[in-house]
C-alpha positions in Angstrom: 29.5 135.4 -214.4 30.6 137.7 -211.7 29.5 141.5 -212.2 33.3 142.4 -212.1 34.3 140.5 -215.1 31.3 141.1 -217.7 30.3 144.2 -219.6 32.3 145.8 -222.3 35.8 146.1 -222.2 37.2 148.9 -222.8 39.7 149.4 -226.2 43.3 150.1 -225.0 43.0 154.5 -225.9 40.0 154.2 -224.4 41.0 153.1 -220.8 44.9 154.6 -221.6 42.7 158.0 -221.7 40.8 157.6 -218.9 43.4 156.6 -216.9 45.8 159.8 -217.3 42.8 162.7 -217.1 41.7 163.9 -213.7 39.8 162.8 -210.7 36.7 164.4 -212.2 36.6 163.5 -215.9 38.5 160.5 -214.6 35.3 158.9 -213.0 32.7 160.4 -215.3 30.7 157.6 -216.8 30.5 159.3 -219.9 31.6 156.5 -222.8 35.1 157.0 -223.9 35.7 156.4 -228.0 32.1 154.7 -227.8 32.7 152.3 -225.0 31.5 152.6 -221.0 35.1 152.1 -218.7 33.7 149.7 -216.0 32.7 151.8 -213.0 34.7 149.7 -210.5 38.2 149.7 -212.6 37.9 153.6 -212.7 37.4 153.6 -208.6 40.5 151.4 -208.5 42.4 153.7 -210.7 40.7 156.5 -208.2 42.5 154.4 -205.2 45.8 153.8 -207.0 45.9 157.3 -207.8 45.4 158.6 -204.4 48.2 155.8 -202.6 50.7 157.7 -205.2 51.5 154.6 -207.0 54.0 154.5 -209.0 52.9 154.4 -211.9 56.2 153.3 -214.3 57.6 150.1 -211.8 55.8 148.1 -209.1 56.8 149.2 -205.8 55.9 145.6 -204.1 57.0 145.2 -200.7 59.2 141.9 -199.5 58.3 140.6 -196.9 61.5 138.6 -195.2 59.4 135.9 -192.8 56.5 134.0 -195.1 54.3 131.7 -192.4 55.4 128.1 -193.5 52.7 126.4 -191.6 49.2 128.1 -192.0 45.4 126.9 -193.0 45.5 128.3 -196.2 49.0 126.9 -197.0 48.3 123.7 -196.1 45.2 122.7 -197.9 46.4 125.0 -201.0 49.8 123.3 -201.7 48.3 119.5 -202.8 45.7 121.2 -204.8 47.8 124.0 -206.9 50.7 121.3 -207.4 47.8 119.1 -208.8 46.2 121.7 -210.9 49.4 123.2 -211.9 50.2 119.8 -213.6 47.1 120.4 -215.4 48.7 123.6 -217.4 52.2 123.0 -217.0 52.8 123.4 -221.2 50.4 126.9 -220.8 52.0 129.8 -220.9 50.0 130.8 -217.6 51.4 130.8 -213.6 49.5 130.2 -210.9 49.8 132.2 -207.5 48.5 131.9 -203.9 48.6 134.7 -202.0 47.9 135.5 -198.3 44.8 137.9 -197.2 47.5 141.5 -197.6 48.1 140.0 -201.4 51.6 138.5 -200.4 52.6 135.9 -202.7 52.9 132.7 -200.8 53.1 130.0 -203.9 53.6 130.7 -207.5 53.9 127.8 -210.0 54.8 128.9 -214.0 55.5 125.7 -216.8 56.7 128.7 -218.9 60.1 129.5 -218.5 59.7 132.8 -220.2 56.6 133.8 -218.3 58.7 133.1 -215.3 61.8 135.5 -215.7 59.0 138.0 -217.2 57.2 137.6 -214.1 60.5 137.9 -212.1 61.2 141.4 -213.5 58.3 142.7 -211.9 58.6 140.8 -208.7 55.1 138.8 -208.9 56.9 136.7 -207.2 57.0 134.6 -203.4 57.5 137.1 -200.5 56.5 140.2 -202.4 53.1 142.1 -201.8 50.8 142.9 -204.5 48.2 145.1 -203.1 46.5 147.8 -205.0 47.8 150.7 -202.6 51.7 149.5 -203.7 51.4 148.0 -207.4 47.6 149.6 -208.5 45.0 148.0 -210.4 45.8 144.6 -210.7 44.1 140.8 -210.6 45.7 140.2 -206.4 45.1 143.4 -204.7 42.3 144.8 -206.6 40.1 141.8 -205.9 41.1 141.9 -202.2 39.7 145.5 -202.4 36.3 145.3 -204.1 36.1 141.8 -202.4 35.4 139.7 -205.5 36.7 137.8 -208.6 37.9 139.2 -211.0 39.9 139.6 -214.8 42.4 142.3 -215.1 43.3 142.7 -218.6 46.5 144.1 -220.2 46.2 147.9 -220.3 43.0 147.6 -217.1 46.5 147.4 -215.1 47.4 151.1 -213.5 51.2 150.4 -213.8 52.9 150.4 -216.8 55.2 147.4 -216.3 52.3 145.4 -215.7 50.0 146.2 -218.8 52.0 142.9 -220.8 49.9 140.5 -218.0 46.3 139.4 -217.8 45.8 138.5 -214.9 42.4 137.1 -213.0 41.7 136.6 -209.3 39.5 134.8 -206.9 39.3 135.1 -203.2 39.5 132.2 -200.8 37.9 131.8 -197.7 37.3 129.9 -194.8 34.5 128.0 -196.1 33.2 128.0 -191.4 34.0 131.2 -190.6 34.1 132.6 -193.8 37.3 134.4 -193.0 39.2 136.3 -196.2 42.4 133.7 -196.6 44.0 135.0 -199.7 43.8 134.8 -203.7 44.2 132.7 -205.9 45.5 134.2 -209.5 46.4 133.4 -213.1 48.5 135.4 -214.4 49.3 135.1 -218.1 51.3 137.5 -220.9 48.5 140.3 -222.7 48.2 138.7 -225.5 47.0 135.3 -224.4 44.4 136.5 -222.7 41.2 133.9 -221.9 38.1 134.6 -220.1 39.0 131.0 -218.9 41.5 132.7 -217.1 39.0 133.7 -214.3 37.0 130.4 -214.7 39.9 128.2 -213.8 40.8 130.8 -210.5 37.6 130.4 -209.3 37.8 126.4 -210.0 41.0 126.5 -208.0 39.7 128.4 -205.4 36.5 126.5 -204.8 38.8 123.2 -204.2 41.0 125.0 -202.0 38.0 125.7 -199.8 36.7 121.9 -200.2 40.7 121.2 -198.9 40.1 123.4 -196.1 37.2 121.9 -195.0 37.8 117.8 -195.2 41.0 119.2 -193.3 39.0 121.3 -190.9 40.4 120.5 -186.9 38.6 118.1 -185.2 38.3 120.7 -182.2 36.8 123.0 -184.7 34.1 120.1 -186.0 33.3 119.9 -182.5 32.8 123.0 -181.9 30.7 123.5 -185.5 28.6 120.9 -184.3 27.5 122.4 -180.8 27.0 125.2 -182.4 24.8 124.1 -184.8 23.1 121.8 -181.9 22.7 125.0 -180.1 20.8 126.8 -183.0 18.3 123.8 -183.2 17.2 123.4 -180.0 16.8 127.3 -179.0 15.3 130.6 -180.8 17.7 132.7 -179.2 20.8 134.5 -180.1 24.0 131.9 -180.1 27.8 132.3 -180.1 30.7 130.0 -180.8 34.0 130.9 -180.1 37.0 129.5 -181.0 41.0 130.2 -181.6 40.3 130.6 -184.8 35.9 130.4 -185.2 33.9 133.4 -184.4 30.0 132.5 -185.5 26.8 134.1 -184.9 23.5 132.9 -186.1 20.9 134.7 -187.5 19.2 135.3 -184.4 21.4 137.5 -182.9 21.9 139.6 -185.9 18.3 140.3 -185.7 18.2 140.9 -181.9 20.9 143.3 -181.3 21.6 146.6 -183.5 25.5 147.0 -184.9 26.8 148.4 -181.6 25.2 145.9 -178.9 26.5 143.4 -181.8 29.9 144.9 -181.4 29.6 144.6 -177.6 28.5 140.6 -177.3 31.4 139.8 -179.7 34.4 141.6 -178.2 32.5 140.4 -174.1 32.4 136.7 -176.0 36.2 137.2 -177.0 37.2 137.2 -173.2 35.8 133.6 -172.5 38.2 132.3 -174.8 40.3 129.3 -173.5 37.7 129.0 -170.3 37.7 125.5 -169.5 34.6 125.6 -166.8 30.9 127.1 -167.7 29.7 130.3 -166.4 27.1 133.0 -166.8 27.7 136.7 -166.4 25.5 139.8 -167.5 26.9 142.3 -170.1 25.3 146.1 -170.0 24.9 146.9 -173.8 25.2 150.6 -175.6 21.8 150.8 -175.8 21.0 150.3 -172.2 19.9 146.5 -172.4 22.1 144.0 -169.9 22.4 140.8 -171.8 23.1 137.3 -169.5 25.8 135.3 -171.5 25.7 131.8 -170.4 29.3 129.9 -171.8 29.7 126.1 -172.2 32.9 124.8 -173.1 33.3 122.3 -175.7 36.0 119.7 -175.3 37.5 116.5 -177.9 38.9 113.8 -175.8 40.3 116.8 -172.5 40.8 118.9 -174.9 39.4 122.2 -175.1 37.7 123.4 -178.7 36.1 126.3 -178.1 32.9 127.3 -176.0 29.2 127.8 -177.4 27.8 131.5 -175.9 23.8 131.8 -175.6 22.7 135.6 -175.2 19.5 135.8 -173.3 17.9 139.7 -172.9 17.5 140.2 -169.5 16.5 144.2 -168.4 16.3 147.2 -170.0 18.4 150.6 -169.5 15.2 152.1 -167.4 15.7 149.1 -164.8 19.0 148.7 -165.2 19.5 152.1 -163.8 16.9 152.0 -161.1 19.1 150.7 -158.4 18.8 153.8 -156.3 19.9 157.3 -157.0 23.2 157.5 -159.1 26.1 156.9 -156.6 28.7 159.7 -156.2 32.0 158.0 -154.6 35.2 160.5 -154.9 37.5 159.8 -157.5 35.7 157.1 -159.3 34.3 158.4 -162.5 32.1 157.4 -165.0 28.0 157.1 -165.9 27.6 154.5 -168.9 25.3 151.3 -167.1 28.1 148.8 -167.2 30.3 150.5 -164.9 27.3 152.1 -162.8 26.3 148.8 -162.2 29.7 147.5 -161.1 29.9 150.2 -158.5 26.7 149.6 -157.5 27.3 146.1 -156.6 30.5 146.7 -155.3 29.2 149.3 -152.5 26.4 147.2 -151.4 28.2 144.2 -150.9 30.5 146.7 -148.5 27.4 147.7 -146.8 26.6 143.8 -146.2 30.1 143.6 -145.3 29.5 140.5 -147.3 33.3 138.8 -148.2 33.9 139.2 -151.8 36.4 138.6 -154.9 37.0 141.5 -157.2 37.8 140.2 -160.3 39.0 142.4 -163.6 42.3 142.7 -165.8 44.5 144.8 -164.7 44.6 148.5 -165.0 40.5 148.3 -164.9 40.5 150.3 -161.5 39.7 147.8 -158.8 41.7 149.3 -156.4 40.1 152.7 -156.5 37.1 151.1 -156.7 37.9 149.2 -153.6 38.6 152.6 -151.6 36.3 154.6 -152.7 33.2 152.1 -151.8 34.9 151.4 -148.4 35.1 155.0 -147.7 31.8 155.7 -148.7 30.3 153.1 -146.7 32.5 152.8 -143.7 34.6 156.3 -143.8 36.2 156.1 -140.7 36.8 152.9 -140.3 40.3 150.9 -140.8 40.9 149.7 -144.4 44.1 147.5 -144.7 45.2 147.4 -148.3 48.2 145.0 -148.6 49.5 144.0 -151.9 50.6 141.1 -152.8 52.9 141.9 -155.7 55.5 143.9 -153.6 55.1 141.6 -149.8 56.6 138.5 -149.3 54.3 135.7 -148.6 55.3 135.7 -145.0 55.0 139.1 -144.3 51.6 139.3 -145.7 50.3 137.0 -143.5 51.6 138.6 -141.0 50.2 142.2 -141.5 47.0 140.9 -142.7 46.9 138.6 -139.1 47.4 141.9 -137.4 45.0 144.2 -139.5 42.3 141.5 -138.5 43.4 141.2 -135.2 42.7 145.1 -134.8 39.2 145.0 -136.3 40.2 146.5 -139.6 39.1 145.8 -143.1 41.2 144.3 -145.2 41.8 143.6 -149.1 44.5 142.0 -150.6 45.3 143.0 -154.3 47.2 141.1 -156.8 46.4 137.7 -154.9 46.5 136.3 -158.3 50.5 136.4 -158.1 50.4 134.2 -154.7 51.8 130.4 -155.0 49.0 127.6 -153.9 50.9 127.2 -150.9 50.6 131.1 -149.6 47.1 130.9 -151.2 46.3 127.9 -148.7 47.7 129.3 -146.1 45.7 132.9 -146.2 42.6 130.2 -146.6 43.6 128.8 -143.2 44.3 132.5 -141.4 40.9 133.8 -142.9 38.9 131.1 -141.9 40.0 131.0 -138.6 39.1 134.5 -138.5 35.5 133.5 -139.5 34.9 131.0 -137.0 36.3 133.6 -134.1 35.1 136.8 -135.3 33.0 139.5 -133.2 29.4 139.8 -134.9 30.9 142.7 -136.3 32.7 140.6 -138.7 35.5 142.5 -140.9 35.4 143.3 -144.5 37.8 140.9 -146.3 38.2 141.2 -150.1 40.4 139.5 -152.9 41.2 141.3 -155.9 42.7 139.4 -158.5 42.7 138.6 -161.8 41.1 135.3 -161.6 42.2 133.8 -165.3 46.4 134.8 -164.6 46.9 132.2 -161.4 44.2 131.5 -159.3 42.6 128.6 -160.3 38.9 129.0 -159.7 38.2 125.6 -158.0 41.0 126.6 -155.5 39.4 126.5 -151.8 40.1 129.4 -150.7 37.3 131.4 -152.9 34.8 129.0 -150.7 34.9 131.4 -148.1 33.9 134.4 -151.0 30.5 133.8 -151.7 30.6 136.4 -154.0 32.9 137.7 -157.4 32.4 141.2 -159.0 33.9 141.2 -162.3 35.0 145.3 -163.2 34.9 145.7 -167.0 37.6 146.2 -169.1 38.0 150.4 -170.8 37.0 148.9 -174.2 33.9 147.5 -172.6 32.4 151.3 -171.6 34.1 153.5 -173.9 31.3 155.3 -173.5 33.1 157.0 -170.1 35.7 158.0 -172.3 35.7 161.6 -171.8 34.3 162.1 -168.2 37.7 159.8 -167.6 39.7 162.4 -169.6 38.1 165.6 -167.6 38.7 163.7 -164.4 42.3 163.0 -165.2 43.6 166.0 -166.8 41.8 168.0 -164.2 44.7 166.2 -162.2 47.3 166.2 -164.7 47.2 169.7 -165.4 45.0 171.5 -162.5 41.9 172.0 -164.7 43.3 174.1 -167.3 43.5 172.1 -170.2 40.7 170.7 -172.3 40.2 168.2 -174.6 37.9 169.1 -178.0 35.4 166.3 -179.0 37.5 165.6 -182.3 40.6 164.2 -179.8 38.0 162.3 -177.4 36.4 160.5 -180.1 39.8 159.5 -181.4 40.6 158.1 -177.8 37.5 156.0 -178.1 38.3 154.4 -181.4 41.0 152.4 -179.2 40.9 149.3 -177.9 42.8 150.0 -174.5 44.7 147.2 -173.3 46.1 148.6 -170.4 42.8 149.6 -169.5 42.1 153.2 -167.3 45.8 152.6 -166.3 46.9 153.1 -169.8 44.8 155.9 -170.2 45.9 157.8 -167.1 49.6 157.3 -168.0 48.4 158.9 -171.3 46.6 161.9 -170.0 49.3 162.3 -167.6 51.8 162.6 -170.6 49.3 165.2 -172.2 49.3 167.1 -168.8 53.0 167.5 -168.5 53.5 169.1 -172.4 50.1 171.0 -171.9 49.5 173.8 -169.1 46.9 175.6 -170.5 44.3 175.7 -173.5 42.1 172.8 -176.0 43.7 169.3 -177.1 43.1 168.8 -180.5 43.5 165.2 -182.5 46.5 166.5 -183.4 48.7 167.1 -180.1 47.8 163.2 -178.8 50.6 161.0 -178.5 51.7 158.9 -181.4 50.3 155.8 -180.0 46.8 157.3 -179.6 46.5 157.9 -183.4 46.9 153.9 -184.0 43.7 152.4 -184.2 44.9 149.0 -185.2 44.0 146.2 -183.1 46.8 143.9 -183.3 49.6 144.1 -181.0 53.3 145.8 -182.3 56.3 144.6 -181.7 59.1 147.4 -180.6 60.6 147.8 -184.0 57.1 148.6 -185.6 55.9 150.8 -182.6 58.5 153.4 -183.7 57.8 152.9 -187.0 54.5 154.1 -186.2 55.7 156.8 -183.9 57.8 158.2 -186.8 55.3 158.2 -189.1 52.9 160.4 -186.8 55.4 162.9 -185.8 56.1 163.3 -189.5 52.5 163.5 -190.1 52.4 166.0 -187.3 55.4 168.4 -188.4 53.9 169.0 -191.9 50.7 169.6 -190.4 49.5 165.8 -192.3 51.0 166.4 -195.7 51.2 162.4 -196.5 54.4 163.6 -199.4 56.0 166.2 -197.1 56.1 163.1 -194.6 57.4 160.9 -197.0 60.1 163.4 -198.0 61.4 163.6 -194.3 61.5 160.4 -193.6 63.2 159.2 -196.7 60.6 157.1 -197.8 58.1 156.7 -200.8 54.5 158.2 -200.8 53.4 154.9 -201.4 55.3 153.5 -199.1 54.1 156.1 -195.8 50.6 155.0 -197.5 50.7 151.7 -196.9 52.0 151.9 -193.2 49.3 154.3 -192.7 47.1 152.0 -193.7 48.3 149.1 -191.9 49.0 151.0 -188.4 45.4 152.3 -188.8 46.8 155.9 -188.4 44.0 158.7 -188.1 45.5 162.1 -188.7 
């Protein structure tokens, strides 16, 4: 029996009592009318409490679009319709609900249960998290992260005191993923430890469903994976659309933040159809090698299988010569040291050379500033290829070579094969007729958007620089933010710790792009004085990693500049808006808002 449903239960003054004093005699452990209140139903009652839950009607969100088509859908629906056969003449329903607590499924024998249940909307489409409804079998489960019996008056709401109600939580029995809850939800007065038995039951088949049903690309990739871990004691990685795995041995080789570094570097090889190997500088100075292999089922691509080798530590990593100092590239955490490092001595070896990296990451700064600090004087062509027509690139790029200048093309990643083929042609000719002071020549592309990386023209580019993403050296955070508002706004604005932490909770997507349009905004409100947490853009106070669509990117716009106006007073917020407190709560929450 799960700690969560044993020990005594408390009479109904008893946890009525506890439940209307305050915070502090609310959470004392002192027994009540002789019995102990269970510690974690008086932290629920703590949360409810503190989301402003109402605490006379459920205030459950609807949500208008229910996915139709998803794991836990799928492998849930034969096994509730069976096990709902099983009770049909029991005055008990049984719900599915996603991983948020939206109902998904809810199958009730008992017609009066059903309109009972109705009135309260525990119903398909309606969300019953704890921060909306309070204490309750769904969302209270989702928050302590196990099963579960919620009995009659345990429930924070008033409506919902008539219902017992017990929940299990069921997860992807790979990747062990939270899918949802399973519940039993049944009128106060019939309550039944069973209840919580039979959830569990349900749940536990659900997961056995999930896994006979399990993708064959996903098999595939479960067994290379576990392949992997056999034949090597070293830190191993599978990566799939929907499997993220890593054994034991990288837990134990990598603290929390290296840890946090592999994954989110692992992320990026998703949907790479050809091995490769590239090195990863880690927080704590060690450079890991990540060697990818793909896994395919009959040409189709499963996943890939990562191995993590240590390579150096920070001490060597850094010894590569004294700390460069190029203008206007900025930044000192290893990762990016090391990408400037390789960038300007493969401009000193004039050696031809791809520069790969999202965009946004800085490659063309990078590009100029290593050029000019290894050949200043010298003619550097930049042509790019986003705004020339294939035609007329050639033809400037002919002429720059002609001259003796250096020359990179950016955003060759937007050039058809055909233009591709024939800069291959112009550039090798080059090669074969050069002086022996052969020119500079580089691509920088994104790689992964286009260019296909079997295409012939990168034979004549012996080497590829990748440049890191922001989110891969947020470290350089705030020598980025001193260097850009120093531009932005002439030196004369600041920015406190507090607001530079909060920029490096972000995940950056736009990369040092993004950031600079950011700062840039900053600059033009701000002349003179500190930035606090509290004067950064709306977007900047979002920490959630998802992307928005337009409609909820104001929504979370509107929410901050509430927040803002009534210096964070979550109600006052509310108020202007026109919304509930529990309602601003719960967007909070789900926006990932930090005010």
């Amino acid at each position: 029996m799960s700690a969560y449903d044993r020990g005594a239960v408390p009479d109904d003054l008893s946890v009525a009592g506890a439940r209307e004093v305050p915070a502090q005699n609310h959470l004392a452990t002192r027994p009540v009318d002789g019995r102990q209140v269970r510690n974690w139903l008086r932290v629920s009652w703590s949360r409810s409490r503190e989301a402003n839950v109402d605490m006379d009607r459920p205030n459950a969100a609807y949500i208008e679009k229910l996915p139709a088509d998803t794991v836990l859908a799928r492998a849930a629906r034969p096994v509730l319709a069976e096990m709902a056969a099983e009770i049909e003449s029991e005055p008990v329903s049984l719900i599915l609900t996603d991983a948020t607590g939206t109902v998904l499924q809810r199958y009730t024998g008992d017609r009066e249960l059903a309109v009972t249940l109705d009135c309260v909307d525990l119903a398909p489409g309606f969300r019953y998290a704890e921060s909306e409804v309070g204490t309750n079998g769904i969302g209270t489960a989702l928050e302590v992260g196990a099963p579960l019996l919620i009995r009659g008056d345990e429930h924070y709401n008033g409506l919902l005191r008539k219902f017992s109600c017990a929940g299990a939580l069921v997860t992807h029995p790979v990747t062990g993923t939270l899918l949802g809850v399973v519940d039993l939800t049944t009128l106060e007065r019939n309550t039944n430890t069973l209840l919580l038995s039979f959830a569990k039951l349900a749940a536990s088949r659900i997961k056995d469903r999930i896994l006979a049903e399990t993708d064959e690309l996903d098999r595939a990739l479960l067994r290379d994976y576990h392949a992997a871990c056999q034949r090597s004691s070293r830190p191993v990685i599978a990566v799939g659309d929907e499997v993220l795995m890593m054994n034991a041995r990288t837990q134990q080789k990598f603290d929390s933040r290296d840890q946090a570094a592999i994954i989110d570097r692992t992320r990026d090889s998703r949907g790479r159809t050809e091995a490769f190997t590239t090195l990863a500088d880690l927080p704590s100075g060690i450079t890991a090698r990540l060697s990818y292999q793909p896994t395919f089922v009959a040409g189709r691509l499963a996943g890939g299988i990562v191995r993590v080798r240590e390579q150096v530590a920070k001490a060597h990593t850094l010894d590569v010569g004294r700390p460069l100092a190029l203008h206007s590239i900025v930044g000192s955490s290893a990762q990016w040291r090391h990408t400037v490092r390789g960038v300007v001595d493969v401009c000193t070896r004039r050696e031809w050379l791809v520069l790969d990296g999202e965009p946004g990451v800085g490659k063309t700064a990078l590009l100029r500033a290593a050029h000019t600090h290894v050949r200043d004087g010298h003619d550097f062509a930049v042509l790019d290829a986003a705004t020339l027509d294939a035609v007329e690139l050639l033809e400037q790029v002919a002429t720059a070579l002609d001259v003796g200048s250096d020359v990179a093309v950016v955003h060759a990643h937007v050039l058809r094969n055909d233009d591709l083929s024939a800069l291959s042609e112009l550039l090798q000719t080059v090669r074969l007729d050069s002086p022996s002071d052969e020119p500079w020549v580089v691509l920088s592309m994104h790689v992964s958007h286009g260019v296909s990386d079997t295409h012939p023209i990168l034979r004549l580019f012996p080497k590829t620089i990748i440049v890191p993403p922001l989110r891969h050296h947020l470290e350089d955070i705030p020598e980025l933010v001193t260097h850009f508002l120093g531009i932005a706004a002439e030196g004369k604005v600041s920015m406190s710790t507090a607001a530079s932490n909060q920029l490096m909770r972000m995940s950056w997507r736009g990369n040092i792009a993004h950031l600079r349009t950011v700062l840039d905004e900053i600059g033009r409100r701000r002349r003179s004085g500190v930035i606090e947490p509290q004067d950064l853009p709306p977007e900047c106070h979002a920490t959630t990693r998802r992307t928005l669509t337009q409609l909820e990117a104001l929504e979370r716009d509107a929410v901050v500049d509430a927040l803002a106006l009534h210096g964070g007073d979550k109600a006052a917020a509310a108020r202007s808006l026109g919304m509930s407190r529990a309602t601003i709560y719960r967007k909070i929450r789900d926006f990932g808002v930090v005010f």
